[in-house]
VMD Tcl script that builds the backbone (N, CA, C; Angstrom):
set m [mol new atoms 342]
animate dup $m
set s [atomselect $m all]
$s set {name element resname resid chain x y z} {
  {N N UNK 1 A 22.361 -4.132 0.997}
  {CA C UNK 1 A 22.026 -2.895 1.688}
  {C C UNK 1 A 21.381 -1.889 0.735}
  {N N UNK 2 A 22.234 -1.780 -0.378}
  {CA C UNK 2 A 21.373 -0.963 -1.613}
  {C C UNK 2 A 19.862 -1.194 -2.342}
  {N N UNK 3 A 19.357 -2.638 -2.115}
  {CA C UNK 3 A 18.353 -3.277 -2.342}
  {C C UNK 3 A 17.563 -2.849 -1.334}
  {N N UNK 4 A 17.730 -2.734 -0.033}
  {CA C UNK 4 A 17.167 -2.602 1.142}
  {C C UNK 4 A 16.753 -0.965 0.954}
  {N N UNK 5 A 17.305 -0.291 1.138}
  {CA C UNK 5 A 16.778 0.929 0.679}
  {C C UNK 5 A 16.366 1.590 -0.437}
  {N N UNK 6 A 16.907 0.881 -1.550}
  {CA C UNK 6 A 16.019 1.301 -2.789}
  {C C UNK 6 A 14.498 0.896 -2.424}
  {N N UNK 7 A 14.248 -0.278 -1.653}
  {CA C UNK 7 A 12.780 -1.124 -1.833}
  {C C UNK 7 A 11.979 0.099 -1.059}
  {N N UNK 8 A 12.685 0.399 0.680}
  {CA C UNK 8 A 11.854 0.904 1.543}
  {C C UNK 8 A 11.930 2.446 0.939}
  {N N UNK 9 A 12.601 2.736 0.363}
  {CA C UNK 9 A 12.225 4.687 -0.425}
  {C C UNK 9 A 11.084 4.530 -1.399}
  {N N UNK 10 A 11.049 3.571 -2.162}
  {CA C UNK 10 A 10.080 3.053 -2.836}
  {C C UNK 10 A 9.047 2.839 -2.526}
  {N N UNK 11 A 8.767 2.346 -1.529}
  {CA C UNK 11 A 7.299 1.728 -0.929}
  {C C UNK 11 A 7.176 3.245 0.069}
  {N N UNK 12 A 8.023 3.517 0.954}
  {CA C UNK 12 A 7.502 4.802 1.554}
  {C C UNK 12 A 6.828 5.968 0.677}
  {N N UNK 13 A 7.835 5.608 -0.275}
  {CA C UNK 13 A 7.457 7.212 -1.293}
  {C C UNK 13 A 5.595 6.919 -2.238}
  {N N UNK 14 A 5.260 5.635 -2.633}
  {CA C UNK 14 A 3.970 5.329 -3.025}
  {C C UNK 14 A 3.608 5.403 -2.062}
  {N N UNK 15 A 3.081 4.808 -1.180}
  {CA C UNK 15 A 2.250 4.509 0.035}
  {C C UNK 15 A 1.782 5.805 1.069}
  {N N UNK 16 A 2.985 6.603 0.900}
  {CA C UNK 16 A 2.223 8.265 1.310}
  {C C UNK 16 A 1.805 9.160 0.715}
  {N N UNK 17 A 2.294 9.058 -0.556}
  {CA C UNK 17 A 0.952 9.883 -1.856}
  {C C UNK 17 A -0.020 9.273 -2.166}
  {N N UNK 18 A 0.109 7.701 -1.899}
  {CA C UNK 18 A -1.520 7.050 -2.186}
  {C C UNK 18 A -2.356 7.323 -1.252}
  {N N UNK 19 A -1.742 7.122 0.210}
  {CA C UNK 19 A -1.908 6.838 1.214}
  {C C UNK 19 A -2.574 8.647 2.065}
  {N N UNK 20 A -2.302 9.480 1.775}
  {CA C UNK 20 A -2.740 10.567 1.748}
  {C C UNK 20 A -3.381 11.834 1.055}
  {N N UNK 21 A -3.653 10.848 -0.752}
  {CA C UNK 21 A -4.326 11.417 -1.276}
  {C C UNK 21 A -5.717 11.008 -1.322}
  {N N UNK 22 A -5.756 9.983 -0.465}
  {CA C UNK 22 A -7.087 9.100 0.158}
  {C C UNK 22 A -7.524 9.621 1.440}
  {N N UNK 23 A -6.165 9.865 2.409}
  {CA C UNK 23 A -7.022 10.377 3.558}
  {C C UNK 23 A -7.025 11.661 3.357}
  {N N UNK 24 A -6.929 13.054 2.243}
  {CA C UNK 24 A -7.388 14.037 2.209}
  {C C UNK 24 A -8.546 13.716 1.342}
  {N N UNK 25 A -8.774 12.903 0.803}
  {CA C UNK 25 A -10.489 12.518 0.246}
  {C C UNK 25 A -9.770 13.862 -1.407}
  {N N UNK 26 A -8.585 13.498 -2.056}
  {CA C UNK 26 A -8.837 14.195 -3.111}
  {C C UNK 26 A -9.685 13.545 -3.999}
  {N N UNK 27 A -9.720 14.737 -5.091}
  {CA C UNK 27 A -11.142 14.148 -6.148}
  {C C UNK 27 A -10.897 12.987 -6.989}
  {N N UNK 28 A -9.765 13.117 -7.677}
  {CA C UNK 28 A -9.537 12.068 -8.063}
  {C C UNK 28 A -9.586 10.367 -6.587}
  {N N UNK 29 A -9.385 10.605 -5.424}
  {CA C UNK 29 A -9.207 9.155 -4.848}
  {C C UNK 29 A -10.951 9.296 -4.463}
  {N N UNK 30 A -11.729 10.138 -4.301}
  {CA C UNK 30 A -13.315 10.460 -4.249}
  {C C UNK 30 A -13.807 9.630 -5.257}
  {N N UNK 31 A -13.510 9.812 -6.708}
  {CA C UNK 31 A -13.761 9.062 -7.834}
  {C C UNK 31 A -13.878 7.338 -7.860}
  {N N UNK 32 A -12.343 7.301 -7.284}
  {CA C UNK 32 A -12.078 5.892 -6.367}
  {C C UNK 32 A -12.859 5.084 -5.971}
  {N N UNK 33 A -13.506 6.473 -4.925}
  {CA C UNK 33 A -13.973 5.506 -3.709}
  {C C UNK 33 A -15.701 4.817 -4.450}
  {N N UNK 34 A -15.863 6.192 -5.066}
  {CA C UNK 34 A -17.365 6.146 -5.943}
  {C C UNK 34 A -17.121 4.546 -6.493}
  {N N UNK 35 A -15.970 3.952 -7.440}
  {CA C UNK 35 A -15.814 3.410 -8.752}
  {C C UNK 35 A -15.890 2.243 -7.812}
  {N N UNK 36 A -15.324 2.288 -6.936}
  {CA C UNK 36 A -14.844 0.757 -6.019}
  {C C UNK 36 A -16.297 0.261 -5.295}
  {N N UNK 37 A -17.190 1.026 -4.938}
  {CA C UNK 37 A -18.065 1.141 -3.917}
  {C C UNK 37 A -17.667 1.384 -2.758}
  {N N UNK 38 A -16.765 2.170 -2.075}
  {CA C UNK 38 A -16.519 2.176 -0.884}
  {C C UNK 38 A -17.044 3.562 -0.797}
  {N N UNK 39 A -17.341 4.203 0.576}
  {CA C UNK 39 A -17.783 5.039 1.053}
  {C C UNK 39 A -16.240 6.410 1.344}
  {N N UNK 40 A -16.653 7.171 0.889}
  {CA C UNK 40 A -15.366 8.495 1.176}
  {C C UNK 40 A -14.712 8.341 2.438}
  {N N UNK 41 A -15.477 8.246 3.633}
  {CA C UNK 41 A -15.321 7.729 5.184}
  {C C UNK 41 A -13.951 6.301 5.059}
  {N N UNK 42 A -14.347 5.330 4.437}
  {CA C UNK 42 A -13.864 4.155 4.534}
  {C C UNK 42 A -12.586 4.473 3.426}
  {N N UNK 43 A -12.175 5.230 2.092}
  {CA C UNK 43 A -11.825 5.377 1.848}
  {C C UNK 43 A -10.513 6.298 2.272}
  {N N UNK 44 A -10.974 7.081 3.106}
  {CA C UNK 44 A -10.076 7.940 3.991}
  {C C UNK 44 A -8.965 6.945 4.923}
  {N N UNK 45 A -10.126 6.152 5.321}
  {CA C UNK 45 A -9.404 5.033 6.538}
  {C C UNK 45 A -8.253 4.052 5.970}
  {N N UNK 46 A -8.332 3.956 4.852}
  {CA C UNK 46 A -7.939 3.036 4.128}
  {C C UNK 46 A -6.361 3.731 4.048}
  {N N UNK 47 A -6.719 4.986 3.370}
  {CA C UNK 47 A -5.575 6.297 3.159}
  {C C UNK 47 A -4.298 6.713 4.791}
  {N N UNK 48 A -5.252 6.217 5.672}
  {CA C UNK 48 A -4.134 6.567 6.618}
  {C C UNK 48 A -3.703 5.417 7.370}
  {N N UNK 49 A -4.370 4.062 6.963}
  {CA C UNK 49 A -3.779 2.668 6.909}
  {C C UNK 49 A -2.225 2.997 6.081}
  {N N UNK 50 A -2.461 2.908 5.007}
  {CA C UNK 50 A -1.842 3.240 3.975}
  {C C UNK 50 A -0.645 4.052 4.308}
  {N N UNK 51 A -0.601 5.694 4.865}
  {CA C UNK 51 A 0.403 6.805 5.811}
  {C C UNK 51 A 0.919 5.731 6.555}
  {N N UNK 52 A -0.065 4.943 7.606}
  {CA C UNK 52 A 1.076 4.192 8.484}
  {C C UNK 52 A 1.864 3.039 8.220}
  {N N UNK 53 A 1.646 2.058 7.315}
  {CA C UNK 53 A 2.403 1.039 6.132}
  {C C UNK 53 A 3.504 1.905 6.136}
  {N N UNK 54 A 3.349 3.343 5.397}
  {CA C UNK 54 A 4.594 3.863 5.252}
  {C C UNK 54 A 5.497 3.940 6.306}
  {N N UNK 55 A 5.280 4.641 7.017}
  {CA C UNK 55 A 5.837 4.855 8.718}
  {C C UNK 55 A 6.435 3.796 9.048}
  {N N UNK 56 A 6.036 2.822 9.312}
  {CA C UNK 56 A 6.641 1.366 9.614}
  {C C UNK 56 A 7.675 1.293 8.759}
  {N N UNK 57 A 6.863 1.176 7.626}
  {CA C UNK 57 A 8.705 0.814 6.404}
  {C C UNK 57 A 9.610 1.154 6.952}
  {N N UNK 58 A 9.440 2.839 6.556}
  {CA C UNK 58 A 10.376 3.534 6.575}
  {C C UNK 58 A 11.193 3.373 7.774}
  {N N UNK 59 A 10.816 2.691 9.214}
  {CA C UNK 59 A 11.160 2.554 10.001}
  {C C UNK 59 A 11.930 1.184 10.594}
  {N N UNK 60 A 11.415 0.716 9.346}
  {CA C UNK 60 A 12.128 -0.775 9.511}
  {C C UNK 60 A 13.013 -0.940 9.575}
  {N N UNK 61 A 14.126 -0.574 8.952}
  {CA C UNK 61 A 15.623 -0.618 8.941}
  {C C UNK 61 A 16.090 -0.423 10.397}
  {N N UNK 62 A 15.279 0.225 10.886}
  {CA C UNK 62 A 16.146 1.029 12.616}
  {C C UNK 62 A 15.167 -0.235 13.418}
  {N N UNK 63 A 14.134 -0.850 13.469}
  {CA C UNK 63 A 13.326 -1.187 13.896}
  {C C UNK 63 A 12.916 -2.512 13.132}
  {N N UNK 64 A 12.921 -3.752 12.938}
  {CA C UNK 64 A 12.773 -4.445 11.821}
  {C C UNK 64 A 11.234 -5.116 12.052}
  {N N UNK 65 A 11.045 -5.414 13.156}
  {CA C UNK 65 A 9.869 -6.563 13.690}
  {C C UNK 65 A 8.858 -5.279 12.950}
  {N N UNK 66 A 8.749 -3.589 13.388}
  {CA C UNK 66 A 7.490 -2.749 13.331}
  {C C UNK 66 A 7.806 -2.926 11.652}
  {N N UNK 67 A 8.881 -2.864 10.534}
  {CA C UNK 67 A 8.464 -2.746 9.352}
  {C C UNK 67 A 8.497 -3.947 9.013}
  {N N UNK 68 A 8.462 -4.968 9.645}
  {CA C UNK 68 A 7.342 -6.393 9.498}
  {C C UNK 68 A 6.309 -6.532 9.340}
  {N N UNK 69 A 5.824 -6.011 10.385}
  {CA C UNK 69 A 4.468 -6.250 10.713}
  {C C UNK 69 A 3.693 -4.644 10.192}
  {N N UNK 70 A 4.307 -4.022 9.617}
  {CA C UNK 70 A 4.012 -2.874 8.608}
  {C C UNK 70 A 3.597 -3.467 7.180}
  {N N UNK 71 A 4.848 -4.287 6.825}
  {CA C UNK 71 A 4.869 -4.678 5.700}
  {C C UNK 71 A 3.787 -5.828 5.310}
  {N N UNK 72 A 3.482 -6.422 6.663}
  {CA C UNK 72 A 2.495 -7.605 6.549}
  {C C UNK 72 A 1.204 -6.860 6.410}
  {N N UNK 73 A 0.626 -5.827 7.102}
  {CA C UNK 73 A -0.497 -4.643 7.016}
  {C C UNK 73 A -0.864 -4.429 5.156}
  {N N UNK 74 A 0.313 -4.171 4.901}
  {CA C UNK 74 A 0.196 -3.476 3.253}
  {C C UNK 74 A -0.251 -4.700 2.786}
  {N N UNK 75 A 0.514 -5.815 3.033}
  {CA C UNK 75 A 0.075 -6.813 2.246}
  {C C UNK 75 A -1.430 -7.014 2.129}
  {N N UNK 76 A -1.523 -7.018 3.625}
  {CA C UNK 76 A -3.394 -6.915 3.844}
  {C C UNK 76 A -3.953 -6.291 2.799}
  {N N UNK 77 A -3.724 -5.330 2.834}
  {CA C UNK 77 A -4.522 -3.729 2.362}
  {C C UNK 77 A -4.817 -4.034 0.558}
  {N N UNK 78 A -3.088 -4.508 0.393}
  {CA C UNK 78 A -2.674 -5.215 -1.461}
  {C C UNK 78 A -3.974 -6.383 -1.940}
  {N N UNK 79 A -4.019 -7.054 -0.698}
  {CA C UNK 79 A -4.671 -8.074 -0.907}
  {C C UNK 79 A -6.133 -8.026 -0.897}
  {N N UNK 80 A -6.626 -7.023 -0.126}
  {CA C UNK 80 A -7.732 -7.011 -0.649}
  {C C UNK 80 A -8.311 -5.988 -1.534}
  {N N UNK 81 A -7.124 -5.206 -2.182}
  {CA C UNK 81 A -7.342 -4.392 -3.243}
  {C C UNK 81 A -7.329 -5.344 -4.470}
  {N N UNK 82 A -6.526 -6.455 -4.269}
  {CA C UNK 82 A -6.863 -7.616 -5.355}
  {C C UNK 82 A -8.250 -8.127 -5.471}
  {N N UNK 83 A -8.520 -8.418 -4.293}
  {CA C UNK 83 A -10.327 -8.996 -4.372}
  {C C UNK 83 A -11.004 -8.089 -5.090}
  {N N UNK 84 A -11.093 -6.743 -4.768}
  {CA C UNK 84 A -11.871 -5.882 -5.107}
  {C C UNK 84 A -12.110 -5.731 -6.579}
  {N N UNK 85 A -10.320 -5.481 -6.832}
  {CA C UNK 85 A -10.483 -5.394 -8.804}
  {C C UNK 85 A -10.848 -6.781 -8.825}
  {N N UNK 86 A -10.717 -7.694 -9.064}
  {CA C UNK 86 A -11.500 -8.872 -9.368}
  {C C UNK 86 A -12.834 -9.442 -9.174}
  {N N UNK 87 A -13.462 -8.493 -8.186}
  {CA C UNK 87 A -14.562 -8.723 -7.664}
  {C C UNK 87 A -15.880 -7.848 -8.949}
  {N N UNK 88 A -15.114 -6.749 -9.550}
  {CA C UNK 88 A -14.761 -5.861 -10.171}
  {C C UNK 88 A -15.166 -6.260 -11.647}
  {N N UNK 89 A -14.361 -6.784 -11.685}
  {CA C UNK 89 A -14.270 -7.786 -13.393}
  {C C UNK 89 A -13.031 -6.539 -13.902}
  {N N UNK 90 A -12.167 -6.203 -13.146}
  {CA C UNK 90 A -11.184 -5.193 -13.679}
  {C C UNK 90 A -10.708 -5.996 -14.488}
  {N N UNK 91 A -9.809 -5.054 -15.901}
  {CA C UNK 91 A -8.738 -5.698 -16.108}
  {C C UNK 91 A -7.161 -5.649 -15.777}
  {N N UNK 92 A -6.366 -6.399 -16.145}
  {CA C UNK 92 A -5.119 -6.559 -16.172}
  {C C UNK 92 A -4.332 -5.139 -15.987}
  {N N UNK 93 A -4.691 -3.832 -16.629}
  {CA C UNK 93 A -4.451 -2.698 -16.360}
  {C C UNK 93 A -4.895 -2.164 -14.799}
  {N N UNK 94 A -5.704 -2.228 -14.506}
  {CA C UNK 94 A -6.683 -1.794 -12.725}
  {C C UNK 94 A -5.954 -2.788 -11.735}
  {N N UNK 95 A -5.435 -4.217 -12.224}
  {CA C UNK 95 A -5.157 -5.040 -11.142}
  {C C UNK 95 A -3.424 -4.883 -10.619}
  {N N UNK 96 A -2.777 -4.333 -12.178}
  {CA C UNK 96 A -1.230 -4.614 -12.558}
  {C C UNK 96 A -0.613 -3.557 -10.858}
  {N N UNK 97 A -1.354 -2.603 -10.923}
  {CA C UNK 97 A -0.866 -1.781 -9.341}
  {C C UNK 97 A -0.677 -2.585 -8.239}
  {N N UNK 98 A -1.613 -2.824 -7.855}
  {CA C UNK 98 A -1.419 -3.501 -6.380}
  {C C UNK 98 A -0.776 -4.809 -6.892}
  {N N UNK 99 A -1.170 -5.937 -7.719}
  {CA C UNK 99 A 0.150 -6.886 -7.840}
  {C C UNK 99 A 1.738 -6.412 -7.706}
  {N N UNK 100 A 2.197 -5.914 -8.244}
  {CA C UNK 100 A 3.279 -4.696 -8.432}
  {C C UNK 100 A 3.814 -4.501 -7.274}
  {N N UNK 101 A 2.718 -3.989 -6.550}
  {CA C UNK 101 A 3.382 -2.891 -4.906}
  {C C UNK 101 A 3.325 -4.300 -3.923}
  {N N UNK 102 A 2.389 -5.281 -3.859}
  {CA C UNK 102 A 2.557 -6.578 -3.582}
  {C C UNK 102 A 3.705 -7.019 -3.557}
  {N N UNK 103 A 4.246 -7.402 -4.676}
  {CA C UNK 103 A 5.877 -8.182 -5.037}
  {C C UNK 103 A 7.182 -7.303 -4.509}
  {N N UNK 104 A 6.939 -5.731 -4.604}
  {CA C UNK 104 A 7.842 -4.919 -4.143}
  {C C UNK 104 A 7.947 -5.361 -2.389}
  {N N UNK 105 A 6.248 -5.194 -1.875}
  {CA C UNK 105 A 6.084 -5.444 -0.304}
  {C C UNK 105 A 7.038 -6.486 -0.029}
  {N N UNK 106 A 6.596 -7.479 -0.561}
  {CA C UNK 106 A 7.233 -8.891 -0.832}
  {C C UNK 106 A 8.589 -8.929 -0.714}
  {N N UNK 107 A 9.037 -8.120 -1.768}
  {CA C UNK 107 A 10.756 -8.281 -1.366}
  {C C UNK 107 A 11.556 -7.776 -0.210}
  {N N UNK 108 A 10.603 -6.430 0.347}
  {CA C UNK 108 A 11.571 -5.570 0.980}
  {C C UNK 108 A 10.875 -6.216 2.327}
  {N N UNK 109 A 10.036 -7.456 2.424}
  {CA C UNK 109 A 10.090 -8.404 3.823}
  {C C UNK 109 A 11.467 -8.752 3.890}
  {N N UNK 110 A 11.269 -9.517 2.228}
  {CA C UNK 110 A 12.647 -10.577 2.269}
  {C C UNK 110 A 14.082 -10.089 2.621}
  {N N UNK 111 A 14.237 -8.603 2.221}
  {CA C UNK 111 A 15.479 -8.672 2.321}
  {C C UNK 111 A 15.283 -7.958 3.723}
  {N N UNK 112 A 14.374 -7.335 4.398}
  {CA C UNK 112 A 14.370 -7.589 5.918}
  {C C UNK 112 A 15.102 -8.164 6.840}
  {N N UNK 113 A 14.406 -9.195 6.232}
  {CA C UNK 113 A 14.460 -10.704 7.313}
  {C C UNK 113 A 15.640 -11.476 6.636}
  {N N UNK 114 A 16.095 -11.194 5.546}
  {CA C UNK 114 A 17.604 -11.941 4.892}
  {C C UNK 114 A 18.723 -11.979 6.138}
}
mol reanalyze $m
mol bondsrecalc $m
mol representation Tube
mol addrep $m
């Protein structure tokens, strides 16, 4: 139970400062969007993908199937933030984030669905 909510405070608490410092288009996630090639527009979208990942989590515990299929979303989102840095030629530093929030996603399925 302590695992279970350490994971989902965790992932709620990243995922809505990432997740809304993208859909307010701050300068630093502007920089982002420049560095990545994505467009400020698409970058925004991405940001309130991101707000609702959270929402779900956070909601999972009361609700398990919506922070499922929340948690499966992020994965999306993780996953193709992996393509990107790699697409990228990032290194190991640019990629280590989303692997990271990945494995966290990852667990707090598992202990979900445990």
């Amino acid at each position: 139970m302590i695992l279970s909510i350490v994971l989902t405070c965790l992932l709620v608490l990243v995922f809505s400062v990432l997740g809304l410092a993208g859909a307010l288009a701050l300068p630093m996630m502007r920089e982002k969007a420049a560095e990545t090639g994505f467009s400020v527009t698409a970058y925004r979208r991405i940001g309130v993908l991101q707000v609702a990942g959270a929402v779900g989590v956070a909601l999972g515990p009361a609700v398990p199937l919506l922070g499922g299929l929340a948690g499966a979303g992020l994965l999306l989102l993780l996953a193709g933030a992996v393509v990107v840095h790699l697409r990228q030629g990032d290194g190991v530093a640019k990629l280590a984030p989303a692997m990271v929030c990945a494995v966290l996603v990852a667990a707090y399925l598992a202990v979900l669905f445990a």
